[in-house]
C-alpha positions as CSV (number, residue, x, y, z in Angstrom):
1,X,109.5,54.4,154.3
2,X,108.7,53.1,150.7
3,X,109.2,49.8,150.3
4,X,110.7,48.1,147.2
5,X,108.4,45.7,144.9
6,X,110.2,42.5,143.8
7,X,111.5,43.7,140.5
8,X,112.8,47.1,141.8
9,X,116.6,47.7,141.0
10,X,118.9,47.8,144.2
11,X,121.7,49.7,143.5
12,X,125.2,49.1,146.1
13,X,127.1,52.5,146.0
14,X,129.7,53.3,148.5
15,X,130.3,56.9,149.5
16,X,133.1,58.0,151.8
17,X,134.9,60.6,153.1
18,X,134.6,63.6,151.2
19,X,131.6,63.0,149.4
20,X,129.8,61.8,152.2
21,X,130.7,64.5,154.7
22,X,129.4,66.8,151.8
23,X,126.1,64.8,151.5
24,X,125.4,64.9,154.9
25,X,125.3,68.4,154.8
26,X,122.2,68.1,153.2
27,X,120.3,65.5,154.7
28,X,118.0,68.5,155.5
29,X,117.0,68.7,152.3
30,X,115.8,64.9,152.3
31,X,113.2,65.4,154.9
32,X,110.4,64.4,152.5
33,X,112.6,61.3,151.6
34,X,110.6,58.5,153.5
35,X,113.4,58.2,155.4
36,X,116.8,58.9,153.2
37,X,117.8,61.5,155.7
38,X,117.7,59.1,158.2
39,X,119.7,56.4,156.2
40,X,122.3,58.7,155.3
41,X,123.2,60.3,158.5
42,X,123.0,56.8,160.2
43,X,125.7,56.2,157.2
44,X,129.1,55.7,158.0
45,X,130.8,54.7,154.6
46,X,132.0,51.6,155.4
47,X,130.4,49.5,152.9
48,X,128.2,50.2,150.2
49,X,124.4,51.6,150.9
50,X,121.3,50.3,149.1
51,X,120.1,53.1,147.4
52,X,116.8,52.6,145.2
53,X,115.8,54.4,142.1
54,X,113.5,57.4,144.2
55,X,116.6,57.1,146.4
56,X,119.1,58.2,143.7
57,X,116.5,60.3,142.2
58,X,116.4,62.6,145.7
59,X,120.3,62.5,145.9
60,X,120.3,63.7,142.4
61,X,118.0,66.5,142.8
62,X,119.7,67.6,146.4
63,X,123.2,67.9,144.9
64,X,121.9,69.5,142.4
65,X,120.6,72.0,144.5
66,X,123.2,72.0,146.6
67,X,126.0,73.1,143.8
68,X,123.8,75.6,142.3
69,X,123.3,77.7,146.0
70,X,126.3,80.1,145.7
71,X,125.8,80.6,149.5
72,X,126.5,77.2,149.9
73,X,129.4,76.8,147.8
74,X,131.0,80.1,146.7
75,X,133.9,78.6,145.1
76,X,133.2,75.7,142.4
77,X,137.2,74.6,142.6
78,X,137.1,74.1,146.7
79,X,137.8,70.8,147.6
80,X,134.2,70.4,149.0
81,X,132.1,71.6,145.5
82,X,134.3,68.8,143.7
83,X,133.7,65.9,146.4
84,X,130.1,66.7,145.6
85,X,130.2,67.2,142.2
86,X,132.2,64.1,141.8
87,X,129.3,61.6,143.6
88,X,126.6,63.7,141.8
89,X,128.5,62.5,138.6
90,X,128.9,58.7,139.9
91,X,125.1,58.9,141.2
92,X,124.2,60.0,137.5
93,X,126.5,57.5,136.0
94,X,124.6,54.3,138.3
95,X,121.4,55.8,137.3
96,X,121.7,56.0,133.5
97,X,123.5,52.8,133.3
98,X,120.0,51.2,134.5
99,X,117.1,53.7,133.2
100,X,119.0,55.7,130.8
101,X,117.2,54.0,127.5
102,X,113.7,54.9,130.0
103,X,114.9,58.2,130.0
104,X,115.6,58.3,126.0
105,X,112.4,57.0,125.7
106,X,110.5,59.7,127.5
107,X,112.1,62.6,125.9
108,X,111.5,61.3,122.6
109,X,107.6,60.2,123.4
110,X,107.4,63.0,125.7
C-alpha cells in the first residue's frame, strides 16, 4: 500500500447504496491499486472513506472504463449506469476542487 507523505490531501467521500454496489463491481479492475480493491470491498458506506489523490485517480479511470464497456452497461438510462455515473461526477467534482488549477496548469505548459 502507498503511504501518504505529510502534505498529501485526504479527501472524506461517502458512497452508499447504489453507487457503491456499482463500484464494487469493479474492484477487479483496482487490482494494481496498492490495495484500493481491498479498501473498497471491505467498504460498507457507513461513513465516509479516505480516499487519496492516486486513490480518486484509479476510481476515476475504473468508472470510466466501466461506462464506456457496452457489455457492461447496455443501457446508459438504467438505474445502475446513473448511480455510477453520478459518483464518477462527484469523484471528478472532489478532485478538481483540489488539483484542478494543477490540471490547468499542465495542459497549458504541457
Amino acid at each position: 500500500m502507498v503511504q501518504p507523505l505529510p502534505g498529501d490531501h485526504r479527501h472524506k467521500i461517502l458512497i452508499e447504496g447504489e453507487e457503491l454496489v456499482e463500484l464494487k463491481k469493479h474492484t477487479y479492475s483496482m487490482c494494481e491499486a496498492f490495495g484500493l480493491d481491498r479498501k473498497i470491498e471491505s467498504y460498507q458506506g457507513t461513513r465516509p472513506v479516505t480516499l487519496y489523490r492516486w486513490d480518486i485517480e484509479c476510481l476515476l479511470d475504473v468508472t470510466s472504463l466501466a461506462l464506456e464497456d457496452k457489455a457492461e452497461y447496455p443501457d446508459a438510462t438504467s438505474d445502475e449506469y446513473l448511480a455510477l455515473s453520478r459518483l464518477q461526477a462527484r469523484l471528478r467534482e472532489e478532485y478538481g476542487s483540489v488539483y484542478g488549477n494543477e490540471t490547468n496548469r499542465r495542459k497549458a505548459y504541457g
